[in-house]
N, CA, C and O atoms as a printed pandas DataFrame, in Angstrom:
     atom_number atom_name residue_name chain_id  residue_number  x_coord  y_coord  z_coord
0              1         N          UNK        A               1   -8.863   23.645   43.038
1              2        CA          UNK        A               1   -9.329   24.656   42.092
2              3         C          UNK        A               1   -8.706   24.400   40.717
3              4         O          UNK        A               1   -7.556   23.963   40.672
4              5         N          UNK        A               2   -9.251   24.594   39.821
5              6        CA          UNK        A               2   -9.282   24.747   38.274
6              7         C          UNK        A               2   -8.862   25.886   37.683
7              8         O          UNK        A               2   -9.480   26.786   38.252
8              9         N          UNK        A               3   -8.131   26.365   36.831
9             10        CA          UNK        A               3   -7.750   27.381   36.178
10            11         C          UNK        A               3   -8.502   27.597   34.415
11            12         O          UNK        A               3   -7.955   27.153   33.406
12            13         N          UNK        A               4   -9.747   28.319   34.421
13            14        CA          UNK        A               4  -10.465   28.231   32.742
14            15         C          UNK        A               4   -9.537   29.516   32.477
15            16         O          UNK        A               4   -9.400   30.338   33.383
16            17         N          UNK        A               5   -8.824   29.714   31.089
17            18        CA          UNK        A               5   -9.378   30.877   30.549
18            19         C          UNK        A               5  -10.359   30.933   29.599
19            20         O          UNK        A               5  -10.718   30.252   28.638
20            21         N          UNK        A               6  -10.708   32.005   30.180
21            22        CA          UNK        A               6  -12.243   32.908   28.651
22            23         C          UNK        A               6  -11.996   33.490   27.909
23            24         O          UNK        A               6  -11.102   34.328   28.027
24            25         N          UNK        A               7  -12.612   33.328   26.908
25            26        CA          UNK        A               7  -12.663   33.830   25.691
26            27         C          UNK        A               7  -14.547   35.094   25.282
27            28         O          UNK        A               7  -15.766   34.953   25.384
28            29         N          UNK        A               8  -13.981   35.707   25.026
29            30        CA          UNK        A               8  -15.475   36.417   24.685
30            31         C          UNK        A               8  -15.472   36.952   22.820
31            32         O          UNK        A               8  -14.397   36.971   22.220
32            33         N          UNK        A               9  -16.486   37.254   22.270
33            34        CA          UNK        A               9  -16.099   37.604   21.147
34            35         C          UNK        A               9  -17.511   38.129   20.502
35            36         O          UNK        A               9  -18.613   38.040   21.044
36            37         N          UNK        A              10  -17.214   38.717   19.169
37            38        CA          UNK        A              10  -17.861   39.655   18.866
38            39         C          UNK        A              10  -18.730   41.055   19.736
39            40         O          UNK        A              10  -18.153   42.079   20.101
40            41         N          UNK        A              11  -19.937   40.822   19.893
41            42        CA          UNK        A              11  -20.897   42.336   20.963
42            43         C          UNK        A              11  -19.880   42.026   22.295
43            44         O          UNK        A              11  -19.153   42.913   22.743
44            45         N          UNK        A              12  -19.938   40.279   23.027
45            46        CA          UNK        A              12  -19.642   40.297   23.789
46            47         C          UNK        A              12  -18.257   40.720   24.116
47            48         O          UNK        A              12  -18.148   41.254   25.219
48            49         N          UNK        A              13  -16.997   40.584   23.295
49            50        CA          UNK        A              13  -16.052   41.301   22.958
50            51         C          UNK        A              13  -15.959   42.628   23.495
51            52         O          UNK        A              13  -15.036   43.048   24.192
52            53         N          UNK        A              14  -16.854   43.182   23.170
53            54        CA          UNK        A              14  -17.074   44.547   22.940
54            55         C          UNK        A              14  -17.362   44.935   24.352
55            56         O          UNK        A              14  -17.047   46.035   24.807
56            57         N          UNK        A              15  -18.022   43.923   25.089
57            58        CA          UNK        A              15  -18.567   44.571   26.529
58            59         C          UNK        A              15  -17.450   44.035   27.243
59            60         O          UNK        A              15  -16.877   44.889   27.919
60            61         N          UNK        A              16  -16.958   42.873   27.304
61            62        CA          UNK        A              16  -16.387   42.272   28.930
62            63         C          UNK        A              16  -14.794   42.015   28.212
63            64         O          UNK        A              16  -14.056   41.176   28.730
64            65         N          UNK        A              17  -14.397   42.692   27.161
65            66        CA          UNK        A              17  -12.815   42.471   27.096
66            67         C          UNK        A              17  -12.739   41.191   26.089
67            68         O          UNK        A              17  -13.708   40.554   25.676
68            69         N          UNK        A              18  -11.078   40.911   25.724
69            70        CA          UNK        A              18  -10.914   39.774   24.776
70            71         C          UNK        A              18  -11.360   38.305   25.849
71            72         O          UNK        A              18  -12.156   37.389   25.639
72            73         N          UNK        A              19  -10.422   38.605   27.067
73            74        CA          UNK        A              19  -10.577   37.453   28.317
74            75         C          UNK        A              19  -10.362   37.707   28.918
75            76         O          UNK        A              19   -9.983   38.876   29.001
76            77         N          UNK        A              20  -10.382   36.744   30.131
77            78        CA          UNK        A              20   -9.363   36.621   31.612
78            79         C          UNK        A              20   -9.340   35.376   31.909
79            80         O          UNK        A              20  -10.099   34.592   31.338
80            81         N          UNK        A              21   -8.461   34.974   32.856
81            82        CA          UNK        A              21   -8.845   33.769   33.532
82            83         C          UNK        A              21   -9.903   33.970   35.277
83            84         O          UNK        A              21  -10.185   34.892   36.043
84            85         N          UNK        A              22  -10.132   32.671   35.190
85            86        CA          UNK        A              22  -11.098   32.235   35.535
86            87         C          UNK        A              22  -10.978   31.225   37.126
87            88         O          UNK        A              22  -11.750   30.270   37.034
88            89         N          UNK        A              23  -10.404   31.233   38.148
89            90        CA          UNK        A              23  -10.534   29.853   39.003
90            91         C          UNK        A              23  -11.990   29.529   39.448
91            92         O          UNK        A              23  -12.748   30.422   39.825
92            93         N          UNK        A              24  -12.264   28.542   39.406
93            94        CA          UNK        A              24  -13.421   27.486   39.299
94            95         C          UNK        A              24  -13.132   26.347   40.504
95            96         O          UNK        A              24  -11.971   26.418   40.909
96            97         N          UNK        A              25  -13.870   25.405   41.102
97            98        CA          UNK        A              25  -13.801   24.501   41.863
98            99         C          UNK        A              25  -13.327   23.358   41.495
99           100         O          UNK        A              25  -12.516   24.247   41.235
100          101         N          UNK        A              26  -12.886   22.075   41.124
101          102        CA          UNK        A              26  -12.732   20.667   40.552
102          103         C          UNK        A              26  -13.985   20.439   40.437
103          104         O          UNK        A              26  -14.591   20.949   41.379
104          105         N          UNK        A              27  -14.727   19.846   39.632
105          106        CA          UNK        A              27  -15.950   19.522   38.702
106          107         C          UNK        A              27  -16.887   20.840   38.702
107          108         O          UNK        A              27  -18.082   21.036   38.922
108          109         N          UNK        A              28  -15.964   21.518   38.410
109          110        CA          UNK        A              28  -17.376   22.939   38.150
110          111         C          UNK        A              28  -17.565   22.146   36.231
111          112         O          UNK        A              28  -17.016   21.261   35.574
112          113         N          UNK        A              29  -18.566   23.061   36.057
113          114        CA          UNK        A              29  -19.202   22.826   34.250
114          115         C          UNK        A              29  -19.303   24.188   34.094
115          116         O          UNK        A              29  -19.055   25.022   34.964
116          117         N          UNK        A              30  -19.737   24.434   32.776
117          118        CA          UNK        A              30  -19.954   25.129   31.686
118          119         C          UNK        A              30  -20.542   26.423   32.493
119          120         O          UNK        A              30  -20.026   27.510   32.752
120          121         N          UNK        A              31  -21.720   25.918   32.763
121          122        CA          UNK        A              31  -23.313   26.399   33.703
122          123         C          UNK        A              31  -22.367   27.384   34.766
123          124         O          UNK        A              31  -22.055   28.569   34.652
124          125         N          UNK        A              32  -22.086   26.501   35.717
125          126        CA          UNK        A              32  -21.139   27.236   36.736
126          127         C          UNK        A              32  -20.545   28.296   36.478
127          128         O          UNK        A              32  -20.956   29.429   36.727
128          129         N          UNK        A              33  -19.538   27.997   35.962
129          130        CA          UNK        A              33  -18.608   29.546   34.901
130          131         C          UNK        A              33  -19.646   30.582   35.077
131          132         O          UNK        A              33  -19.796   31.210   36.125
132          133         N          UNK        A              34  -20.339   30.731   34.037
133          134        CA          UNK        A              34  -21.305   30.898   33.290
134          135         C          UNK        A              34  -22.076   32.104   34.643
135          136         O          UNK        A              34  -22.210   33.316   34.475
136          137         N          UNK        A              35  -22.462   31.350   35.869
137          138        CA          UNK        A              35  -23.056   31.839   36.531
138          139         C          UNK        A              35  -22.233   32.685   37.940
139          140         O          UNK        A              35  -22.681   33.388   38.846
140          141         N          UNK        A              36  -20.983   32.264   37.623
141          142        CA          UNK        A              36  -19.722   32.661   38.485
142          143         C          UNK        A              36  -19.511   34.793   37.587
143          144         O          UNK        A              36  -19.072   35.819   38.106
144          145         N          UNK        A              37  -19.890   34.619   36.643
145          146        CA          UNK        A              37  -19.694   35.540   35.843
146          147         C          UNK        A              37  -21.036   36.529   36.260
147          148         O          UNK        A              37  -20.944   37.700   36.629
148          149         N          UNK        A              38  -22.291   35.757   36.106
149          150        CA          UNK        A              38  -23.291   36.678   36.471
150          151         C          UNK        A              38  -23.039   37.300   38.044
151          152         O          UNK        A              38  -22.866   38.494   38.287
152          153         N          UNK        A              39  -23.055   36.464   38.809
153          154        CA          UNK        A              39  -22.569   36.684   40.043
154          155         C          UNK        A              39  -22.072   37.683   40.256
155          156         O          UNK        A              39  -22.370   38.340   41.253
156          157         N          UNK        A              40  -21.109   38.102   39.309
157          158        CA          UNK        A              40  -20.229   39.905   39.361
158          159         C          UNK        A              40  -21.128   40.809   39.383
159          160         O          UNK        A              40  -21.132   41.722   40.209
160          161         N          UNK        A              41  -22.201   40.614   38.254
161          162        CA          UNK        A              41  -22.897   41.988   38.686
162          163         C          UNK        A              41  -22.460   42.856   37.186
163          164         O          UNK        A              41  -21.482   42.713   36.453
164          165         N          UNK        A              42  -23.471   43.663   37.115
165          166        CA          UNK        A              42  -22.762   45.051   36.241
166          167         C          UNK        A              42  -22.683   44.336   34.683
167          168         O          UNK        A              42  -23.521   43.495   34.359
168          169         N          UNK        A              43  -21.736   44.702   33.881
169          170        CA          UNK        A              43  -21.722   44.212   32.822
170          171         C          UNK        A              43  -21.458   42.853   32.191
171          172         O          UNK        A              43  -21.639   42.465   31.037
172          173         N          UNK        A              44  -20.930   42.177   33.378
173          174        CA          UNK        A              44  -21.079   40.702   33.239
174          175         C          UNK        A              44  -22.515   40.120   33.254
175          176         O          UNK        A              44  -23.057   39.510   32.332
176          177         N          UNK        A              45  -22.934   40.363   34.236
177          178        CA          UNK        A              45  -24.781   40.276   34.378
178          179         C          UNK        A              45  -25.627   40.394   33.284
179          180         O          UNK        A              45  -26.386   39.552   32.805
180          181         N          UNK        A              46  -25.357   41.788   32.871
181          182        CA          UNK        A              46  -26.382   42.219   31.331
182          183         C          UNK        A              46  -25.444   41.860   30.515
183          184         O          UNK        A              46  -25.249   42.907   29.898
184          185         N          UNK        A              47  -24.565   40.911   29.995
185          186        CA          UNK        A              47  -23.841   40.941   28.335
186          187         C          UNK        A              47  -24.180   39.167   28.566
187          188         O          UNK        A              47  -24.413   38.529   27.540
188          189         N          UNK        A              48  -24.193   38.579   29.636
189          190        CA          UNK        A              48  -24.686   37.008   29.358
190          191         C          UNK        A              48  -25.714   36.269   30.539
191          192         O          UNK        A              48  -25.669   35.204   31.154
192          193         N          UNK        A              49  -26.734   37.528   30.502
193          194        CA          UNK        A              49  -27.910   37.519   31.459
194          195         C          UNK        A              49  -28.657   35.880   30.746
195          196         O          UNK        A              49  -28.470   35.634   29.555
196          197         N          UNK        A              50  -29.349   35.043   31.502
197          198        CA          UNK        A              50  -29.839   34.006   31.182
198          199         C          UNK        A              50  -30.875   34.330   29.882
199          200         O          UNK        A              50  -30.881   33.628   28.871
200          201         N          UNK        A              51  -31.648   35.374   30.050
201          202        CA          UNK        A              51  -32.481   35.542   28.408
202          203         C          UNK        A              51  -31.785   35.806   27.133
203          204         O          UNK        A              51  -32.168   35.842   25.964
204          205         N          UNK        A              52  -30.589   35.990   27.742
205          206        CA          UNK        A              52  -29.903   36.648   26.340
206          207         C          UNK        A              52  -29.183   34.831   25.406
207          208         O          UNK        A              52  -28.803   33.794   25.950
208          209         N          UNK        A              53  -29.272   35.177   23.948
209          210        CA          UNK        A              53  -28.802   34.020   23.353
210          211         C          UNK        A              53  -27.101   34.104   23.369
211          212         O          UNK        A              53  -26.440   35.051   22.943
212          213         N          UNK        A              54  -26.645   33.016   23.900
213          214        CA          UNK        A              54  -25.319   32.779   24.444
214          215         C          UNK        A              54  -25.009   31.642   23.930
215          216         O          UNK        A              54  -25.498   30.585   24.330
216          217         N          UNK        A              55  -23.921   31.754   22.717
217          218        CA          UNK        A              55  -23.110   30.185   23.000
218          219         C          UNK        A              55  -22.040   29.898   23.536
219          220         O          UNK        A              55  -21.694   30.873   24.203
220          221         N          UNK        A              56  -21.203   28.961   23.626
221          222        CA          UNK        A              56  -20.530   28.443   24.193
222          223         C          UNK        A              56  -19.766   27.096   23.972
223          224         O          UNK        A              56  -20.322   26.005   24.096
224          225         N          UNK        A              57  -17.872   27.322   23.488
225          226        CA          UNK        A              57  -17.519   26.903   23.199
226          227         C          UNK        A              57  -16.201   26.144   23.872
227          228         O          UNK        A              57  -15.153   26.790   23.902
228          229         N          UNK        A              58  -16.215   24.915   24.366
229          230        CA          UNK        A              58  -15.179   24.381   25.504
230          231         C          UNK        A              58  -13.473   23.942   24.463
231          232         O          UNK        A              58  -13.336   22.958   23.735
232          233         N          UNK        A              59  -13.052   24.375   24.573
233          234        CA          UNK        A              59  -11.781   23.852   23.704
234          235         C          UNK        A              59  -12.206   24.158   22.318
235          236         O          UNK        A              59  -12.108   23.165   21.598
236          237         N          UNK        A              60  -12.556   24.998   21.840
237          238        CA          UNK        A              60  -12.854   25.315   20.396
238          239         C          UNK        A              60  -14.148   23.874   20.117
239          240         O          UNK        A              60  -13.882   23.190   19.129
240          241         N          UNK        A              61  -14.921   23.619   20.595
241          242        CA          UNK        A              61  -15.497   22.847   20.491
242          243         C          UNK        A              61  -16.921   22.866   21.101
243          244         O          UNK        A              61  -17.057   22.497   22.267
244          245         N          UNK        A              62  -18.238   23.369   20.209
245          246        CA          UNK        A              62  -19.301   23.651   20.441
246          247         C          UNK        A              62  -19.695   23.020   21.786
247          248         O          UNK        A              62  -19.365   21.843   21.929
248          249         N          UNK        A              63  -20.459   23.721   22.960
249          250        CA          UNK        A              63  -20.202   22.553   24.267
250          251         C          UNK        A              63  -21.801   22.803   24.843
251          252         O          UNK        A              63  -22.412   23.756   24.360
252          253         N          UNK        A              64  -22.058   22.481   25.232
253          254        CA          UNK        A              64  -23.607   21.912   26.506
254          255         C          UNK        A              64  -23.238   22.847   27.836
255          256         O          UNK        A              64  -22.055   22.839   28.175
256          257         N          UNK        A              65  -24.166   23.648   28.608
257          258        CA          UNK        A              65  -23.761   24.122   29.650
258          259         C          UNK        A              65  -23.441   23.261   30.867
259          260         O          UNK        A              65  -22.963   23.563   31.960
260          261         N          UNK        A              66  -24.016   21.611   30.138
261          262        CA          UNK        A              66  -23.752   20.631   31.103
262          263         C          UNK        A              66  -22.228   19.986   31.367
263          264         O          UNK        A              66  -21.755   19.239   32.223
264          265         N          UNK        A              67  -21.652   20.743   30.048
265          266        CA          UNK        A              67  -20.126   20.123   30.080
266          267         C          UNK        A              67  -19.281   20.632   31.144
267          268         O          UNK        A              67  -19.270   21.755   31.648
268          269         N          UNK        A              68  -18.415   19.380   31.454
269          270        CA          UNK        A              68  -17.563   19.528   32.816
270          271         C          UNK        A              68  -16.177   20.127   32.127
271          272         O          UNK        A              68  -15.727   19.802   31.028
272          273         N          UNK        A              69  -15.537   21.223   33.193
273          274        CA          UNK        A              69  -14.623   21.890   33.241
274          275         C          UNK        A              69  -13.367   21.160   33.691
275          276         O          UNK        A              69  -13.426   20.408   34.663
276          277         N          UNK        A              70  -12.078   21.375   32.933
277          278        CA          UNK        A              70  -10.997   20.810   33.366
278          279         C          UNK        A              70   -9.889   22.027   33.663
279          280         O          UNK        A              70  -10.093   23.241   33.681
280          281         N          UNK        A              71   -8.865   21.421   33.851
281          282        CA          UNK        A              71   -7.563   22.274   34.411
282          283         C          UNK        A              71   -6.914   22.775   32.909
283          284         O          UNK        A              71   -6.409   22.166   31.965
284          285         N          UNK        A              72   -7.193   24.181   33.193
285          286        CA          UNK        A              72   -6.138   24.453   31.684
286          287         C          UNK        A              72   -7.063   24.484   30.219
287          288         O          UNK        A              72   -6.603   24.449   29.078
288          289         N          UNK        A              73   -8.647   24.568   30.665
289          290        CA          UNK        A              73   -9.317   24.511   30.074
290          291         C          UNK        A              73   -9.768   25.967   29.081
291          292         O          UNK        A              73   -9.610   27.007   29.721
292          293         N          UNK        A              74  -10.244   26.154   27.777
293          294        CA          UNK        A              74  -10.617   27.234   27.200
294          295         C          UNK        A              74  -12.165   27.721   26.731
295          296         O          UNK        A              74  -12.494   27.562   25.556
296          297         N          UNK        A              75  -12.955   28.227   27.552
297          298        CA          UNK        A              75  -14.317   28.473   27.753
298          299         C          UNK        A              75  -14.446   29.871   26.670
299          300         O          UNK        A              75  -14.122   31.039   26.887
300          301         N          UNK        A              76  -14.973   29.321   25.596
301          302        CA          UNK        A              76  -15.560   31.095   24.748
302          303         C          UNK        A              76  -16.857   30.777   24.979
303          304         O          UNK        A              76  -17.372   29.671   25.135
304          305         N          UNK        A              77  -17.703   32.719   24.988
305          306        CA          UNK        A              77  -18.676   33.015   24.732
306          307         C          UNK        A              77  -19.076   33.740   23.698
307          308         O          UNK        A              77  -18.267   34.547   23.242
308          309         N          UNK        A              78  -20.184   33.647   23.189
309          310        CA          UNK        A              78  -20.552   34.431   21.758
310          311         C          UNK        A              78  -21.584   34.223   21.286
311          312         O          UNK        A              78  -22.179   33.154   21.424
312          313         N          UNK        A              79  -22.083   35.376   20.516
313          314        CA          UNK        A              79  -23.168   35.136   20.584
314          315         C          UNK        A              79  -23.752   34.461   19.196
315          316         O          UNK        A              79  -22.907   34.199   18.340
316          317         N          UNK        A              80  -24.911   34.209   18.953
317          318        CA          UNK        A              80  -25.407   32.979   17.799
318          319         C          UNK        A              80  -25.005   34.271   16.417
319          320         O          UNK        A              80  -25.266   35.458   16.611
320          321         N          UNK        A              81  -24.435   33.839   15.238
321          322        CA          UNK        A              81  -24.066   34.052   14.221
322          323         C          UNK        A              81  -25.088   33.941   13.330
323          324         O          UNK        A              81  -25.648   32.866   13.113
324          325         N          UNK        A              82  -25.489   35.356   12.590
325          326        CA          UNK        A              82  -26.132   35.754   11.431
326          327         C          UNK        A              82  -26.057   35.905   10.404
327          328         O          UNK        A              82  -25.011   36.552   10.366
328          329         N          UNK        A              83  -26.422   35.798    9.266
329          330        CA          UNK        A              83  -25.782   36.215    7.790
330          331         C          UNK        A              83  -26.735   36.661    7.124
331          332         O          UNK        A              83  -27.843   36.563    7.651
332          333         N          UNK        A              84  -26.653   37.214    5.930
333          334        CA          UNK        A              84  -27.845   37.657    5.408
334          335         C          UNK        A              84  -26.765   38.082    3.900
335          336         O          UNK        A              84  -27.272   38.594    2.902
């Protein structure tokens, strides 16, 4: 097993907390997490339900849901950034 912590921020902030950690399998990815979270149910479910626009950032570093997860790793979510 793998140890991610998460990061959430801005709306999502607002719904599921600053973070937590996370144990994951050895080669879980992005996706996995991702769906380890829906899996809970409840407000994890509706704040990064698959229709909703979600990014996702692996080590401070814009990432692919295809990207593979390491030990000690830092997974944010958030959502796409507006300006006006």
């Amino acid at each position: 097993m793998i140890a991610v912590r998460l990061r959430f921020f801005a709306s999502l902030r607002e719904k599921l907390g600053e973070g937590e950690a996370l144990s994951m399998p050895e080669g879980s990815t992005v996706a996995a997490a991702r769906e380890a979270l829906l899996a809970r149910g409840g407000v994890h479910a509706e704040a990064l339900a698959r229709g909703r626009a979600v990014r996702c950032a692996l080590n401070q570093k814009m990432a692919a849901e295809s990207a593979a997860l390491a030990d000690g790793d830092e997974l944010a979510f958030f959502p796409p950034v507006t300006g006006g």
